[in-house]
SENU-824445 format. One record per residue: residue number from 1; x negated, y, z of N, C-alpha, C in turn; residue in three letters. Coordinates in steps of 0.05 Angstrom, whole numbers, plus 5000, padded with zeros to 4 digits. Atoms other than C-alpha are relative to their C-alpha. Example, Ala and Ser with C-alpha at 12.3 -4.5 7.8 and 13.67 -1.06 7.14 Angstrom:
% SENU-824445
   num     nX     nY     nZ    caX    caY    caZ     cX     cY     cZ   residuo
     1   4982   4976   5000   4754   4910   5156   4982   5024   5000       ALA
     2   5016   4976   4999   4727   4979   5143   5015   5022   5014       SER
This chain:
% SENU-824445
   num     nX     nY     nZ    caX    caY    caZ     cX     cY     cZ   residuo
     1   5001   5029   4997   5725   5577   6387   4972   4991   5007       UNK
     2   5015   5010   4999   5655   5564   6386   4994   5013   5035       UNK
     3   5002   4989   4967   5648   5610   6455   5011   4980   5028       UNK
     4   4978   5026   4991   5698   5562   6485   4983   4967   4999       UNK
     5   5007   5035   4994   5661   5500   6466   4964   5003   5007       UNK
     6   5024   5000   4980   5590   5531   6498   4974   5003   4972       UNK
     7   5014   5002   5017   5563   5544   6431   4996   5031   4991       UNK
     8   4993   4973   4996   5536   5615   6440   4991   5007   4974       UNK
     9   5009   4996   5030   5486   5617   6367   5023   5007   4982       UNK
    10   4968   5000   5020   5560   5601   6326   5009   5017   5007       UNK
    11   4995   4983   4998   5588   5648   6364   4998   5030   4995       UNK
    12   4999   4980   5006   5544   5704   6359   5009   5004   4970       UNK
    13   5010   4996   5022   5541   5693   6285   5030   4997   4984       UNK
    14   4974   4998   5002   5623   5685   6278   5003   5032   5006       UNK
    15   4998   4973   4994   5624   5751   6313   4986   5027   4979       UNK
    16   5007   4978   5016   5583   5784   6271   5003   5001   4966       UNK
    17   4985   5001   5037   5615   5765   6201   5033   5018   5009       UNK
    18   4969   4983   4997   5686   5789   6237   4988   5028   5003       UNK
    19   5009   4961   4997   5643   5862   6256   4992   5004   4964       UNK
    20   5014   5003   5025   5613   5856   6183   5033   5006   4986       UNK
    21   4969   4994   5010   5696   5845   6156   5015   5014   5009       UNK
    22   4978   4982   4986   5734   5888   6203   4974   5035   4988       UNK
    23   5007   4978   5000   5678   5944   6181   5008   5009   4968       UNK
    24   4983   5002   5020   5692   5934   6110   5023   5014   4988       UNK
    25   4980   4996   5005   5758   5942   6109   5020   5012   5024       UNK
    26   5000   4981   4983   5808   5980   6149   5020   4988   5021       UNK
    27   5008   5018   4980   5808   5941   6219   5029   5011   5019       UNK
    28   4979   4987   4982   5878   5959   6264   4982   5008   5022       UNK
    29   5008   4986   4976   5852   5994   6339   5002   4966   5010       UNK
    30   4990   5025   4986   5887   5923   6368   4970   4984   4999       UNK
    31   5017   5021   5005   5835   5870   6327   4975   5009   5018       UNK
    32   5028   4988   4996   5777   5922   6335   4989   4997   5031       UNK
    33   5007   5001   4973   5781   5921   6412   5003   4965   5004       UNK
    34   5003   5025   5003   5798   5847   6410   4963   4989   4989       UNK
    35   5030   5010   5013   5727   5834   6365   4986   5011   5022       UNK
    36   5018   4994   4975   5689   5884   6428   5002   4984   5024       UNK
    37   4994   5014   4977   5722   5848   6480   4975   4974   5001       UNK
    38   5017   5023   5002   5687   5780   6452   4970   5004   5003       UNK
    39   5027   4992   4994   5622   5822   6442   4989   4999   5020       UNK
    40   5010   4994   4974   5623   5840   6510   4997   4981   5010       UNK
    41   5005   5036   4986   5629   5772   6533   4986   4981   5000       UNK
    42   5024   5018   5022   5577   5745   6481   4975   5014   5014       UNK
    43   5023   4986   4987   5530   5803   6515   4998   4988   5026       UNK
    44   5008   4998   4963   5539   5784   6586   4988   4964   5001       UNK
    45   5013   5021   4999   5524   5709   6572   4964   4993   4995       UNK
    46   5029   4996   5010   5460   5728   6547   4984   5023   5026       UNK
    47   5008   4986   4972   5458   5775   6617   4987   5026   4988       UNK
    48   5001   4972   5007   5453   5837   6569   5021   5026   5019       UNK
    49   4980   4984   4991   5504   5877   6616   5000   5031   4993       UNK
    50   4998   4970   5007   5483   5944   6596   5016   5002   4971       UNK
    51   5007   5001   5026   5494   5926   6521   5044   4987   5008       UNK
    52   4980   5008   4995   5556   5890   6547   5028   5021   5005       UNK
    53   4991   4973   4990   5589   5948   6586   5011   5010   4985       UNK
    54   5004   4978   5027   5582   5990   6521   5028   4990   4989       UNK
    55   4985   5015   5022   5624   5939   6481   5030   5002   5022       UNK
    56   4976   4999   4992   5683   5935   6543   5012   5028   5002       UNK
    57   4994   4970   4997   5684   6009   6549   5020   5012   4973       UNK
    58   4990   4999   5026   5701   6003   6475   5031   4993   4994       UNK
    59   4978   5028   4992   5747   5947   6481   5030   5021   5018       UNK
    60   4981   4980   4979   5783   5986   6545   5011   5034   4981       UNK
    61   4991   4964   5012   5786   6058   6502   5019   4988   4977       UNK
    62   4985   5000   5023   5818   6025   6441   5027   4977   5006       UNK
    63   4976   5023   4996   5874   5970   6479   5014   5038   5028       UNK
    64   4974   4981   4978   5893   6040   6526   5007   5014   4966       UNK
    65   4990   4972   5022   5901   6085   6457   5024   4979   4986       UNK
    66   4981   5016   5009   5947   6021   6436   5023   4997   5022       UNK
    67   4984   5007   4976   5979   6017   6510   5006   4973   4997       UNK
    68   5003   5018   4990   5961   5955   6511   4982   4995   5024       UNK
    69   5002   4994   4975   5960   5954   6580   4987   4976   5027       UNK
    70   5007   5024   4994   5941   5883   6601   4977   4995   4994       UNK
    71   5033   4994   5012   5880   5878   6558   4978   5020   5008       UNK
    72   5023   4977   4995   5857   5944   6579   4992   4991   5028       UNK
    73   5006   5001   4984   5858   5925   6644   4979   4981   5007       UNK
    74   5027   5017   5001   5818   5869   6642   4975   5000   4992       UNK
    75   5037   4985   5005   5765   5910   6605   4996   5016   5031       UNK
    76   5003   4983   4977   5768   5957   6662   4984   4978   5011       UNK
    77   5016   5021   4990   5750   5896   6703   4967   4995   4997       UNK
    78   5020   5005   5007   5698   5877   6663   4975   5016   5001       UNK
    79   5010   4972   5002   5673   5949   6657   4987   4995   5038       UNK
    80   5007   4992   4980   5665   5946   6736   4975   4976   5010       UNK
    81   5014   5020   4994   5633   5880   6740   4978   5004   4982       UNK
    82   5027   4989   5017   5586   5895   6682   4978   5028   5016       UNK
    83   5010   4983   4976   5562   5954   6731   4978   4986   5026       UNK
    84   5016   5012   4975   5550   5908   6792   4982   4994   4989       UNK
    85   5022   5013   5011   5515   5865   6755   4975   5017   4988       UNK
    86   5033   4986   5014   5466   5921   6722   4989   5010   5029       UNK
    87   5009   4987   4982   5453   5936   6795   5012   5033   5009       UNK
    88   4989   4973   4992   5492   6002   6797   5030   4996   5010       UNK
    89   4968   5010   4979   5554   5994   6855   5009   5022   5000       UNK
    90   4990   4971   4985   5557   6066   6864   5016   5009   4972       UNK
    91   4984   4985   5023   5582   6073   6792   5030   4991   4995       UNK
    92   4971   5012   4999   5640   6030   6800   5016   5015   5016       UNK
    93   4980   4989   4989   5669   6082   6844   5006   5021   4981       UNK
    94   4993   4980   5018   5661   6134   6797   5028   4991   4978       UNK
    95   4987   5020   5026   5694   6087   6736   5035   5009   5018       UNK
    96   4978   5001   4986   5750   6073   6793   5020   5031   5002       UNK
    97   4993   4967   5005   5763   6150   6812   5006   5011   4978       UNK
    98   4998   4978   5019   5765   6174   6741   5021   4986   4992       UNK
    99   4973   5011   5016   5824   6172   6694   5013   4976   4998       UNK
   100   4995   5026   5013   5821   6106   6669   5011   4979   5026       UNK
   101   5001   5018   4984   5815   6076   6738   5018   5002   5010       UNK
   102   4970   5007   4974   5868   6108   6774   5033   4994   4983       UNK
   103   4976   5010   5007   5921   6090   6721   5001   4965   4992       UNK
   104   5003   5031   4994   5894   6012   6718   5003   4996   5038       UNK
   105   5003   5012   4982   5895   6015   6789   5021   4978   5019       UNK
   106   4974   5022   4988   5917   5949   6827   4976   4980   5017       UNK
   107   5006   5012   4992   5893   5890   6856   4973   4975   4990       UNK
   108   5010   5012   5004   5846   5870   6814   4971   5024   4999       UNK
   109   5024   4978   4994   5809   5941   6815   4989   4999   5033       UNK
   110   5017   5010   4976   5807   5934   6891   4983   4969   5004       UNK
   111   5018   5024   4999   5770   5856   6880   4976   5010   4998       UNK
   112   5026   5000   5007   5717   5887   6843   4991   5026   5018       UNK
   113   5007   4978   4976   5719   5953   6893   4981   4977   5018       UNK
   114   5006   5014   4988   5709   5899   6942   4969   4989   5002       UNK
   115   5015   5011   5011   5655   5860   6903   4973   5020   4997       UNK
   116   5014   4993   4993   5623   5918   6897   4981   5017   5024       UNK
   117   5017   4997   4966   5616   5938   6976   4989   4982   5008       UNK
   118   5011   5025   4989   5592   5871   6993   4974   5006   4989       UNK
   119   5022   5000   5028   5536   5884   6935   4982   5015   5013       UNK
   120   5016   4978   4993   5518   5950   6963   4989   4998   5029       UNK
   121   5013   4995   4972   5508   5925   7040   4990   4972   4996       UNK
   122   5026   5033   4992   5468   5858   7008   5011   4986   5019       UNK
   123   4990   5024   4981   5515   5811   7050   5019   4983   4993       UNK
   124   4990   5023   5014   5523   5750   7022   5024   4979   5011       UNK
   125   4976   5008   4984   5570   5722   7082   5027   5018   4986       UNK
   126   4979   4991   5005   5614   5777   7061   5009   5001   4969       UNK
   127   4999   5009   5016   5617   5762   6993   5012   4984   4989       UNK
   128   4982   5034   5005   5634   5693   6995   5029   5007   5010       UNK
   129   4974   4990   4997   5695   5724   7037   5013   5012   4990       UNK
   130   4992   4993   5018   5708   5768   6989   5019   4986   4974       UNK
   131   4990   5020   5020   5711   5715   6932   5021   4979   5007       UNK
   132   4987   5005   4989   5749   5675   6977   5032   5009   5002       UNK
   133   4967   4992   5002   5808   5724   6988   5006   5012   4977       UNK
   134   4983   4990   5021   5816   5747   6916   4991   4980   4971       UNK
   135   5006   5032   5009   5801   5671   6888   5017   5001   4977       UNK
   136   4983   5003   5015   5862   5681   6849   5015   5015   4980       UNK
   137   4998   4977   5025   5852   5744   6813   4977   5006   4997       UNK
   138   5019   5003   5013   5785   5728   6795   4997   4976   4975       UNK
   139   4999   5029   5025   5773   5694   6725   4981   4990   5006       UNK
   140   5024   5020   4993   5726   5645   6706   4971   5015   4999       UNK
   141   5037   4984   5003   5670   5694   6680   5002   5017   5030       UNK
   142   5003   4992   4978   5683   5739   6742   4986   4981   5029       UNK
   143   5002   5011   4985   5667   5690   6789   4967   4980   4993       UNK
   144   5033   5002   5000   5602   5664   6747   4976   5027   5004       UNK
   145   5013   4979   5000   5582   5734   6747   4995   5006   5040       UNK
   146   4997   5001   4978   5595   5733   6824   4974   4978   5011       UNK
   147   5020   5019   4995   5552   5669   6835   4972   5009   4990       UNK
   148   5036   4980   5004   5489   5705   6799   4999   5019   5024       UNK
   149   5009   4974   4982   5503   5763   6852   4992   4975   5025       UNK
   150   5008   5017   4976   5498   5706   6906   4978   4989   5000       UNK
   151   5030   5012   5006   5436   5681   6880   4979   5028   5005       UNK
   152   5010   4973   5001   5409   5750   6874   5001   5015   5025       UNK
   153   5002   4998   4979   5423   5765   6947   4985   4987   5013       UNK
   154   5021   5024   4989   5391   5709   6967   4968   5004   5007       UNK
């Protein structure tokens, strides 16, 4: 809630009483990747992406061992965009290629494929076209994470 209303301090400090209670006591796979997910999201606002990464990688390993299959994917996502953003494009193919990638694969793995060829040939025209044709399977953080890369080309 507090993430939602732009209040990142509350947030972290919600987040870290639920890691503090889910460690405690004995936490389902589901919540646990649910609480990383937010981590990761709490990291990248703060433009920690390496630190971020870590936490979707988490997130993604414990919503596939649930086959929850929707969640995971959108870590995947995150996992690839957390990449661009640390500056490494070439790893998002690897990510893609390996296990994880080719059984998420769809149309939102080719966006951030995409996202990250534009990245790697620095062309910010192609970018914007990018963002353009997959407008509608990009969320909201994808697309602020996208606008740093456009600044960052610049």
């Amino acid at each position: 809630m507090h993430h939602a209303l732009q209040n990142v301090p509350k947030a972290k400090a919600a987040l870290t009483s639920a890691r503090s209670s889910a460690n405690a006591i004995y936490c389902p796979p589901g919540l646990q990747a649910e609480i990383d997910l937010q981590a990761g999201i709490l990291c990248t606002e703060e433009k920690d992406y390496k630190t971020a990464f870590s936490y979707f990688y988490e997130s993604f390993e414990g919503n596939n061992t649930i086959h929850e299959t929707a969640l995971a994917a959108k870590c995947l996502k995150y996992m690839l965009l957390s990449k661009i953003m640390l500056n490494n494009p070439e790893e998002v193919y690897t990510i893609i290629n390996g296990k994880g990638g080719i059984k998420y694969a769809g149309i939102d793995v080719e966006a951030m494929r995409a996202v990250a060829d534009v990245y790697k040939k620095r062309d910010i025209h192609s970018l914007e076209a990018v963002l353009k044709q997959y407008q509608k399977r990009m969320c909201v953080w994808c697309v602020l994470c996208a606008s740093r890369l456009l600044v960052h080309l610049c």
